[in-house]
N, CA, C and O atoms as a GROMACS GRO file, in nm:
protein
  444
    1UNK      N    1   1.623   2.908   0.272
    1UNK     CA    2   1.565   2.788   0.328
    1UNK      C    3   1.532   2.690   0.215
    1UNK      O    4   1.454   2.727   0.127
    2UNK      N    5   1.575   2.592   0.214
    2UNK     CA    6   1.554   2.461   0.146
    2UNK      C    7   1.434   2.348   0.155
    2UNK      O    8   1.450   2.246   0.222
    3UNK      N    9   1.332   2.370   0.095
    3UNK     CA   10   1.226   2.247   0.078
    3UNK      C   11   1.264   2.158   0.070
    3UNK      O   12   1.333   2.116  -0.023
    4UNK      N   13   1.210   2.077   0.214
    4UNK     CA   14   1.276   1.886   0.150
    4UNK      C   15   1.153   1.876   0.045
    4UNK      O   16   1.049   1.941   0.053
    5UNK      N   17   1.187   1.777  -0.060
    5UNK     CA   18   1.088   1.693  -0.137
    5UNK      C   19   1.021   1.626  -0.057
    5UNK      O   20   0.899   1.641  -0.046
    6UNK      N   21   1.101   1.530   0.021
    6UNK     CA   22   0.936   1.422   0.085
    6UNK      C   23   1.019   1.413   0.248
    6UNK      O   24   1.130   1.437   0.295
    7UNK      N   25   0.897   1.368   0.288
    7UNK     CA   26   0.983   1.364   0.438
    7UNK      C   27   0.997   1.191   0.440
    7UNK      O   28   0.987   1.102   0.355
    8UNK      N   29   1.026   1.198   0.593
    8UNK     CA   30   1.061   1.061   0.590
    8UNK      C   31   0.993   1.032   0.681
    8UNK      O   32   0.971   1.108   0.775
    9UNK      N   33   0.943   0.899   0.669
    9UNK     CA   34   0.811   0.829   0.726
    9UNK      C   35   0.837   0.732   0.838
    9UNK      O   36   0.756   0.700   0.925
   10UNK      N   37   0.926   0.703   0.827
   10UNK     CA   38   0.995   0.640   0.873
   10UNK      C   39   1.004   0.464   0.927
   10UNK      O   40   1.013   0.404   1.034
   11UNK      N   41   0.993   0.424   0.752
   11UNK     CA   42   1.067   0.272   0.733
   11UNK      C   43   1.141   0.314   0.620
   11UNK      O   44   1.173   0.419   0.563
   12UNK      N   45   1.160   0.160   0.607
   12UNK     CA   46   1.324   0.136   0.489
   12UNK      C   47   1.268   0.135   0.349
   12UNK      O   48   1.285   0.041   0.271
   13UNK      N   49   1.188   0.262   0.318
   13UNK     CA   50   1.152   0.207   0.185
   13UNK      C   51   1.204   0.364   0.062
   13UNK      O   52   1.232   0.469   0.120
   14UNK      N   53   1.212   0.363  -0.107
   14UNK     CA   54   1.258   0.441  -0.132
   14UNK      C   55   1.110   0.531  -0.134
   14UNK      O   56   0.993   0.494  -0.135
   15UNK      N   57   1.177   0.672  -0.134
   15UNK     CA   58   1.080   0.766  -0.183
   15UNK      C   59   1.030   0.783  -0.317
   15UNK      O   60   1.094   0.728  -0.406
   16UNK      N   61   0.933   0.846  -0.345
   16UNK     CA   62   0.901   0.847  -0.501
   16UNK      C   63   0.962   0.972  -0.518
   16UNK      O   64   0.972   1.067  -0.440
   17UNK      N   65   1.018   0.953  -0.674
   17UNK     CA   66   1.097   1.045  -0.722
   17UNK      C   67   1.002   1.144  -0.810
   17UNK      O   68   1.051   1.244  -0.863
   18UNK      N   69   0.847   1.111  -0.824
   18UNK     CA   70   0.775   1.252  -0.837
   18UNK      C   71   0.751   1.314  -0.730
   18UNK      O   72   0.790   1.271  -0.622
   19UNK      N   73   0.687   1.421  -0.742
   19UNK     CA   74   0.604   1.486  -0.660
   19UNK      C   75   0.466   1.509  -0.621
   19UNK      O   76   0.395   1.461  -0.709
   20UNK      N   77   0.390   1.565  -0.523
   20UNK     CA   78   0.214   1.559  -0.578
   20UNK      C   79   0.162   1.658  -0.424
   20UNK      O   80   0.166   1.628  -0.304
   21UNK      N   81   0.130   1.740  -0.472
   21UNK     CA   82   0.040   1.799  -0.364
   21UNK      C   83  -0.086   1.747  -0.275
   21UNK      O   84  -0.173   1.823  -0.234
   22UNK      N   85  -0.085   1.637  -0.256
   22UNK     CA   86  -0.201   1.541  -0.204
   22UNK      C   87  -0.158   1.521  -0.089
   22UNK      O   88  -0.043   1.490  -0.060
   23UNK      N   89  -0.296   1.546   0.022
   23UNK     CA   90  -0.270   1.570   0.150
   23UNK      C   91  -0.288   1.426   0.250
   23UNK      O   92  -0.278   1.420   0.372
   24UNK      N   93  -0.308   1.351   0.186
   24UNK     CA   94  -0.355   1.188   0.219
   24UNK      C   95  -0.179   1.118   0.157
   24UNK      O   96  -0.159   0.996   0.158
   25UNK      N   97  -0.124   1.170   0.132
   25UNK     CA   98  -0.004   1.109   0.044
   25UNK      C   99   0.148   1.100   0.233
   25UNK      O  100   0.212   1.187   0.293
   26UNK      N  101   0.141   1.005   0.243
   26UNK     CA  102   0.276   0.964   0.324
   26UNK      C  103   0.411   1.028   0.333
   26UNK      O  104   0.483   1.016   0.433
   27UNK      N  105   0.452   1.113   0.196
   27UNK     CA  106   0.569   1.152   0.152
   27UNK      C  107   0.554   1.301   0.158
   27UNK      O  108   0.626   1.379   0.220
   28UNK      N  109   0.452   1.327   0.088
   28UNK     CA  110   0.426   1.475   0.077
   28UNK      C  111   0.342   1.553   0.138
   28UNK      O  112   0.338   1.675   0.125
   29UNK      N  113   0.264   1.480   0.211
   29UNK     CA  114   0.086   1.463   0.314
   29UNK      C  115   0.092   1.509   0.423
   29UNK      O  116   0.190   1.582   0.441
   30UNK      N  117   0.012   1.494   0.521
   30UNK     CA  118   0.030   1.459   0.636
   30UNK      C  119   0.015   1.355   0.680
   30UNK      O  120   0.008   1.357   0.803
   31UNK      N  121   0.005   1.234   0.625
   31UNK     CA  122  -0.050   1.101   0.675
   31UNK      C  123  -0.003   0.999   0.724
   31UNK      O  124   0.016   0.900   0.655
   32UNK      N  125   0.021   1.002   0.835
   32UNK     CA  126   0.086   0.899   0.918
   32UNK      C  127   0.055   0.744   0.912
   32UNK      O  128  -0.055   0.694   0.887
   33UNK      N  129   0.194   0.666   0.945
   33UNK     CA  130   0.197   0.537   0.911
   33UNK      C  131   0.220   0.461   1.072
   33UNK      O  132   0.299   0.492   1.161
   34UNK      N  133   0.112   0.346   1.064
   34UNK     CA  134   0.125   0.285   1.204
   34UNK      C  135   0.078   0.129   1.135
   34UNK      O  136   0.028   0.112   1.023
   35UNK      N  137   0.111   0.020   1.243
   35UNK     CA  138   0.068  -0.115   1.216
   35UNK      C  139   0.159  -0.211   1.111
   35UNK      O  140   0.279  -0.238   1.123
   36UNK      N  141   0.058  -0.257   0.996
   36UNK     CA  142   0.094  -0.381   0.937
   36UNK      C  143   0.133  -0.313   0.871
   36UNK      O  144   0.096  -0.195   0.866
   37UNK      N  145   0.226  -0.367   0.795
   37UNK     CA  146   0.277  -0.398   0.635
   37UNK      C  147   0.258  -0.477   0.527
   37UNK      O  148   0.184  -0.526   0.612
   38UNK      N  149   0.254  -0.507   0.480
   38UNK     CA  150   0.162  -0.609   0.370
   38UNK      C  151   0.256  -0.599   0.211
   38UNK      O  152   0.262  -0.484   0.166
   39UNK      N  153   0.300  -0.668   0.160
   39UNK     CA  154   0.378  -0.654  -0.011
   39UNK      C  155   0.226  -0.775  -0.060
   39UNK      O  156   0.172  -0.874  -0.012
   40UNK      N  157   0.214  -0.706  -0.157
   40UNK     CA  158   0.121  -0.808  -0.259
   40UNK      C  159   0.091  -0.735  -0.409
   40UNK      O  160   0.165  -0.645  -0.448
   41UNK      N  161   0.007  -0.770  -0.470
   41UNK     CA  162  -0.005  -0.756  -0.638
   41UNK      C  163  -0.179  -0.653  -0.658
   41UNK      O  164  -0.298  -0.660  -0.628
   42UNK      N  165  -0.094  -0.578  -0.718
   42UNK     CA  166  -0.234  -0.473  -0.781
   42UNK      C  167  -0.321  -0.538  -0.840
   42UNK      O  168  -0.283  -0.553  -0.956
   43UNK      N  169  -0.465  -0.608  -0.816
   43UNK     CA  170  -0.554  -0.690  -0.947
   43UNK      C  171  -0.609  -0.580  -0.946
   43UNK      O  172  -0.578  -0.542  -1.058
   44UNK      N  173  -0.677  -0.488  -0.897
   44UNK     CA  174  -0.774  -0.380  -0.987
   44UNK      C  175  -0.707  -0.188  -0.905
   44UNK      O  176  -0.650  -0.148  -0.803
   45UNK      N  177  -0.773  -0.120  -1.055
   45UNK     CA  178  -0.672   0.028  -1.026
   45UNK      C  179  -0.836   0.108  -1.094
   45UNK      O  180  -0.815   0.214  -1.154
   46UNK      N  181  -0.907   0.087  -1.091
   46UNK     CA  182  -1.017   0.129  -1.161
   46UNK      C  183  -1.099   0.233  -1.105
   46UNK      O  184  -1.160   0.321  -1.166
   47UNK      N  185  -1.093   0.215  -0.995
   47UNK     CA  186  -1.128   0.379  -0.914
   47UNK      C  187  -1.029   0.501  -0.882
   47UNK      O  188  -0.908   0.481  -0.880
   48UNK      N  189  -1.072   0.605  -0.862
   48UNK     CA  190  -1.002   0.681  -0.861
   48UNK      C  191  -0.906   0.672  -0.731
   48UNK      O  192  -0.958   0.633  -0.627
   49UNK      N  193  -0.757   0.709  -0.732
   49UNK     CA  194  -0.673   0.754  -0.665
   49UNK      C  195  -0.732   0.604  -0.548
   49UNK      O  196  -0.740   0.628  -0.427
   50UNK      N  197  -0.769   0.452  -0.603
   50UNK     CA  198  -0.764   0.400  -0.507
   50UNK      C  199  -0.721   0.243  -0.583
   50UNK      O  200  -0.744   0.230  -0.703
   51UNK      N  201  -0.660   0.134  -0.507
   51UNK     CA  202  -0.625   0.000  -0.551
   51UNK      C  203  -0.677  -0.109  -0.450
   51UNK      O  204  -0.714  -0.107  -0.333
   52UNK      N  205  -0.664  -0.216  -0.559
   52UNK     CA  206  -0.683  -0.309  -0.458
   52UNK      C  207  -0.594  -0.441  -0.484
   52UNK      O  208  -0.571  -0.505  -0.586
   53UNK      N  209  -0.567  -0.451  -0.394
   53UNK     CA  210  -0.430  -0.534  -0.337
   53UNK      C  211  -0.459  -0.681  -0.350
   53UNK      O  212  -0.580  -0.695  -0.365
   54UNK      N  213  -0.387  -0.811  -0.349
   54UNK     CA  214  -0.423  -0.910  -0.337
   54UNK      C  215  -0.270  -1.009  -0.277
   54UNK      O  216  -0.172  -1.035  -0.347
   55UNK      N  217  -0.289  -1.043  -0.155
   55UNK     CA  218  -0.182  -1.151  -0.151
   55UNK      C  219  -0.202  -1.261  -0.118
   55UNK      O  220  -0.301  -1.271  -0.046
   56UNK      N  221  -0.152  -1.346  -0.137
   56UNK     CA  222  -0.146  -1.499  -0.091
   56UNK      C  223  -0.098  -1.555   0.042
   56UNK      O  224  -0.007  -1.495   0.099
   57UNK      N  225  -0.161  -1.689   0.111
   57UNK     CA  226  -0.103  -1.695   0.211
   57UNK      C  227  -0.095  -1.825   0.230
   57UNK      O  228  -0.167  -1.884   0.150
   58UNK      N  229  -0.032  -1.902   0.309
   58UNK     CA  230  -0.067  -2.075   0.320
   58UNK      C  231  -0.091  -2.110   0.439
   58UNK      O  232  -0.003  -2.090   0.523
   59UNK      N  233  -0.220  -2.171   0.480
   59UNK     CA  234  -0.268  -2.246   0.603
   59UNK      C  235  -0.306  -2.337   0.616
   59UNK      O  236  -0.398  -2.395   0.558
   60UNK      N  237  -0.182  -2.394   0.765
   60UNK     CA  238  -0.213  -2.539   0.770
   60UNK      C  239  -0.324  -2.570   0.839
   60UNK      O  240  -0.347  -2.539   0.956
   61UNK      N  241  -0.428  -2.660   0.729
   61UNK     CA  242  -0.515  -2.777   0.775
   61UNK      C  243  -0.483  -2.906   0.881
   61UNK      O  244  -0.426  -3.003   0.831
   62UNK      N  245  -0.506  -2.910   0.983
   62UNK     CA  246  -0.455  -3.044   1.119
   62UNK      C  247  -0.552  -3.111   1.046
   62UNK      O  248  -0.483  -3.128   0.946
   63UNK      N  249  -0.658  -3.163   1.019
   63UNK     CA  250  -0.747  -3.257   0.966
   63UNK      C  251  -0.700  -3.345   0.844
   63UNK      O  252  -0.737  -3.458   0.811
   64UNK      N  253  -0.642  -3.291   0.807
   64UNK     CA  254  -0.573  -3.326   0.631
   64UNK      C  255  -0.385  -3.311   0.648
   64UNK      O  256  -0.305  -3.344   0.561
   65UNK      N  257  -0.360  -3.269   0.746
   65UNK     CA  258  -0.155  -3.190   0.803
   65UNK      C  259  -0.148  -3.157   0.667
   65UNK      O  260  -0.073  -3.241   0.617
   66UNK      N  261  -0.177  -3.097   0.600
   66UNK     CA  262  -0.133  -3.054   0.494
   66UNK      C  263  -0.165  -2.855   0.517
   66UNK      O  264  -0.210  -2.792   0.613
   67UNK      N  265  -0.128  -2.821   0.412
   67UNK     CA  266  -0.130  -2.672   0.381
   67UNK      C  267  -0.250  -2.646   0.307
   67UNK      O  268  -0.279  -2.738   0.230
   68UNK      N  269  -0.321  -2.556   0.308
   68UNK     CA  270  -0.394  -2.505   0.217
   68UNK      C  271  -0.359  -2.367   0.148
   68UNK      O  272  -0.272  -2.301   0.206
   69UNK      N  273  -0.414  -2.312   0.030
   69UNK     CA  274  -0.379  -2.199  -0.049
   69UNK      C  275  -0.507  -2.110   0.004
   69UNK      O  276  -0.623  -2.150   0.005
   70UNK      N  277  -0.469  -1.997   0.043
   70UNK     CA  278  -0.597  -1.869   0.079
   70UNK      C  279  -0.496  -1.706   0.001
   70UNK      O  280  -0.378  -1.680  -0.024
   71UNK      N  281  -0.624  -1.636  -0.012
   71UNK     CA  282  -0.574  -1.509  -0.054
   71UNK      C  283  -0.633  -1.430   0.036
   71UNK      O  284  -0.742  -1.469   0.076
   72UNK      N  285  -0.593  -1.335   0.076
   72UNK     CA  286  -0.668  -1.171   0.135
   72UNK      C  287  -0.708  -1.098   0.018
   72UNK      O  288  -0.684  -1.141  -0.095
   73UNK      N  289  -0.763  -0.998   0.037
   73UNK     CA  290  -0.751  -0.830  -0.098
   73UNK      C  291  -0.812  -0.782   0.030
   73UNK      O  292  -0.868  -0.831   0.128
   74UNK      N  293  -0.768  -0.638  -0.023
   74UNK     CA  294  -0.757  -0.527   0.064
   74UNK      C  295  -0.750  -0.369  -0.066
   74UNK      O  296  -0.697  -0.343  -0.173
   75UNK      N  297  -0.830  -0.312   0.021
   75UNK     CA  298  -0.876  -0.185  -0.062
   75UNK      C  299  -0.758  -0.098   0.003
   75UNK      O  300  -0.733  -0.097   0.124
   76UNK      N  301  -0.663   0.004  -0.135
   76UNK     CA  302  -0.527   0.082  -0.045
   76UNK      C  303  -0.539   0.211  -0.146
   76UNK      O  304  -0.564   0.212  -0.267
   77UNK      N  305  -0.517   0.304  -0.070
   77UNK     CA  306  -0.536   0.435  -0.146
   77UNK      C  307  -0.375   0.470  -0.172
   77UNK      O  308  -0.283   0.491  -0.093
   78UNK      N  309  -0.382   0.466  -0.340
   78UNK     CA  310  -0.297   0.535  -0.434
   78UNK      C  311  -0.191   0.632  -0.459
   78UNK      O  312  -0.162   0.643  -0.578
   79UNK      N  313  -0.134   0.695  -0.391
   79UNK     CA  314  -0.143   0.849  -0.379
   79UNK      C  315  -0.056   0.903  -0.518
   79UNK      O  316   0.052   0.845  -0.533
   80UNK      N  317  -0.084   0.988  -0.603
   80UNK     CA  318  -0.069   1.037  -0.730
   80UNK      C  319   0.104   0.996  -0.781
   80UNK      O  320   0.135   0.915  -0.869
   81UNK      N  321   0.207   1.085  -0.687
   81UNK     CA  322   0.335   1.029  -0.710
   81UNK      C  323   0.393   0.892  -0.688
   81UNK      O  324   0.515   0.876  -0.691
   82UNK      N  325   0.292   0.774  -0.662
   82UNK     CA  326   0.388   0.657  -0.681
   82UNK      C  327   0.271   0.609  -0.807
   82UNK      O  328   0.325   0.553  -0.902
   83UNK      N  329   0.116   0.626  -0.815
   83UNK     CA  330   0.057   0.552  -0.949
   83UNK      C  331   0.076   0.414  -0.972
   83UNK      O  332   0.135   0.358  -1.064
   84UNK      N  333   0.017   0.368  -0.872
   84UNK     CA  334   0.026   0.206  -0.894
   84UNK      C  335  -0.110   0.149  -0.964
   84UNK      O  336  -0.224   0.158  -0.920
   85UNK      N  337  -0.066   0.084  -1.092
   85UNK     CA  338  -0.130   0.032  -1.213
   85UNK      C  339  -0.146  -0.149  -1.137
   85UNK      O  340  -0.083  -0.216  -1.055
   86UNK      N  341  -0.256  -0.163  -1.215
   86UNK     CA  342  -0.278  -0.290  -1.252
   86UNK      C  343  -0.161  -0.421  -1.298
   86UNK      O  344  -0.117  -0.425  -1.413
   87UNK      N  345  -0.129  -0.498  -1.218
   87UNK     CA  346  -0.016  -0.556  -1.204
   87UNK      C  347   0.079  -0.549  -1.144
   87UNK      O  348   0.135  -0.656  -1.118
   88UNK      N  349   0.150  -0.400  -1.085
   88UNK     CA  350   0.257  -0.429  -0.989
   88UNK      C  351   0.266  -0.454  -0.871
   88UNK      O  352   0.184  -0.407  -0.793
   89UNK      N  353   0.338  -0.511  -0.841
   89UNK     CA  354   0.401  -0.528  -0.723
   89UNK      C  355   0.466  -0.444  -0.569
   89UNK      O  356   0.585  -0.434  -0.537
   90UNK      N  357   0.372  -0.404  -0.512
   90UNK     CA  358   0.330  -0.292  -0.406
   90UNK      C  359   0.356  -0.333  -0.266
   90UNK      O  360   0.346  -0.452  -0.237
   91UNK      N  361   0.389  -0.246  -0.175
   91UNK     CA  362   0.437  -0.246  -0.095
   91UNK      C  363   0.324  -0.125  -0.020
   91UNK      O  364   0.316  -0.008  -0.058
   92UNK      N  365   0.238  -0.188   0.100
   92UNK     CA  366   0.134  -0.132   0.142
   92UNK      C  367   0.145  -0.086   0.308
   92UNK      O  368   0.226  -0.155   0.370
   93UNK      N  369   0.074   0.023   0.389
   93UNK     CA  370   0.096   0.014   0.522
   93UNK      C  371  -0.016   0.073   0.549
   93UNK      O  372  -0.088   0.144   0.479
   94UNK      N  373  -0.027   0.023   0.695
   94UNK     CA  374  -0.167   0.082   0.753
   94UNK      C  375  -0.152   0.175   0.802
   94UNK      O  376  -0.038   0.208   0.832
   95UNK      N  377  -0.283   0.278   0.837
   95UNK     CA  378  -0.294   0.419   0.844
   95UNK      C  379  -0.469   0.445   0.928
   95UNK      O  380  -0.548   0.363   0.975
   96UNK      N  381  -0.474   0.551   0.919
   96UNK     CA  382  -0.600   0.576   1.006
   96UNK      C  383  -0.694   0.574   0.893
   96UNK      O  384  -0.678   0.575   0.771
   97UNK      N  385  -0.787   0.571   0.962
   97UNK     CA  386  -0.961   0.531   0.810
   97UNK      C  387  -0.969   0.680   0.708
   97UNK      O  388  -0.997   0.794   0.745
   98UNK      N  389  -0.940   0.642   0.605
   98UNK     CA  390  -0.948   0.694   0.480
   98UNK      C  391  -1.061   0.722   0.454
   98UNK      O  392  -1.108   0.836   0.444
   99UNK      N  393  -1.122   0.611   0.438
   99UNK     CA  394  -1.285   0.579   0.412
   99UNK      C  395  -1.355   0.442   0.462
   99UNK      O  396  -1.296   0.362   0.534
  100UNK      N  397  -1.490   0.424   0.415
  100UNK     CA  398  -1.510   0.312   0.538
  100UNK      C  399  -1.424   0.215   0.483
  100UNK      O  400  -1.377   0.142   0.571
  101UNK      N  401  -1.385   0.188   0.367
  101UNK     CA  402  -1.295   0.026   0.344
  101UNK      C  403  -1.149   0.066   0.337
  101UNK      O  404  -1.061  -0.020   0.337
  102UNK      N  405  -1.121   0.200   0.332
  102UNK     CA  406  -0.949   0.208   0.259
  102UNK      C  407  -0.895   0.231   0.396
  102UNK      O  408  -0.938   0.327   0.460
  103UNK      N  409  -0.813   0.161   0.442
  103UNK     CA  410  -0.753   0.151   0.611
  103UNK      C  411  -0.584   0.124   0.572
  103UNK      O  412  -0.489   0.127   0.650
  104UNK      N  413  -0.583   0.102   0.449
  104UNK     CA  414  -0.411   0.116   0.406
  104UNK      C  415  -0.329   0.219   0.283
  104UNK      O  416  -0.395   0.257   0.186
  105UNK      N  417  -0.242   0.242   0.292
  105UNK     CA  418  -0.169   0.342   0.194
  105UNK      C  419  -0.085   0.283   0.116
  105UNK      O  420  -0.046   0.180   0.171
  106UNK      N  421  -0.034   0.298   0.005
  106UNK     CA  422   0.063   0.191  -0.080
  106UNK      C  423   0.190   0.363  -0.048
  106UNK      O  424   0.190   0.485  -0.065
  107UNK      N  425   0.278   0.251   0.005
  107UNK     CA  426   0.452   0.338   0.028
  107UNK      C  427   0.540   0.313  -0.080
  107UNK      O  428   0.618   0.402  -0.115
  108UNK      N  429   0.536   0.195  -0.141
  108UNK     CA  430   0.672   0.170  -0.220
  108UNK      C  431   0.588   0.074  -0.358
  108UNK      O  432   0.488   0.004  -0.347
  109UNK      N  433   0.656   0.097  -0.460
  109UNK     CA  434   0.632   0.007  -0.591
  109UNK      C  435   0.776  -0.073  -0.620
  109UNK      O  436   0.890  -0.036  -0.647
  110UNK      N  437   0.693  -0.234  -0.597
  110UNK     CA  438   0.859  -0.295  -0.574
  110UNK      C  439   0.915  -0.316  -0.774
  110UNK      O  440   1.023  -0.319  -0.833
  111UNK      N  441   0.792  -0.325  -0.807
  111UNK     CA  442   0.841  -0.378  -0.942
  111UNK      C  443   0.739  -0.323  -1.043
  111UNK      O  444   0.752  -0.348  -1.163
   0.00000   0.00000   0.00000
């Protein structure tokens, strides 16, 4: 009998080519993926096995018809085999409550 490495989660994204015994981990876990998706930028990696996300968005003002600049951040738990650092470019999905703020999982490291 043959161990898969990771299962499949099932979107279009690649698997991580480590491994990690972590039971909160999407690939190797049990942790199921439902809802949003979200791509945005790592600004902080400073807690353990957790990130926080930041993306940009543009909304139009009717008072002014113009656009305005807004950001979200969002707290996303880590999981050991993908190790997303400070600066990259992440690819995030929602999941059931982690903890009271971590409500997303990072699936893919785009860059």
């Amino acid at each position: 009998m043959v161990k898969q490495k990771s299962r499949n989660i099932g979107l279009d994204v690649k698997p991580p080519k480590k491994t990690c015994k972590d039971i909160k981990c999407p690939f190797h876990g049990r942790l199921s993926i439902r809802g949003r998706i979200f791509i945005g930028k790592v600004v902080s990696d400073k807690a353990s096995k957790t990130v926080i996300i930041r993306w940009d968005y543009h909304r139009y003002n009717p008072k002014y018809e113009r656009y305005e600049r807004r950001h979200s951040k969002v707290v996303a738990y880590s999981p050991e085999c993908l190790d997303a650092k400070e600066g990259d470019i992440v690819k995030i999905a929602e999941c059931r409550p982690l903890s009271k703020t971590k409500k997303f999982v990072v699936i893919e490291k785009m860059k």
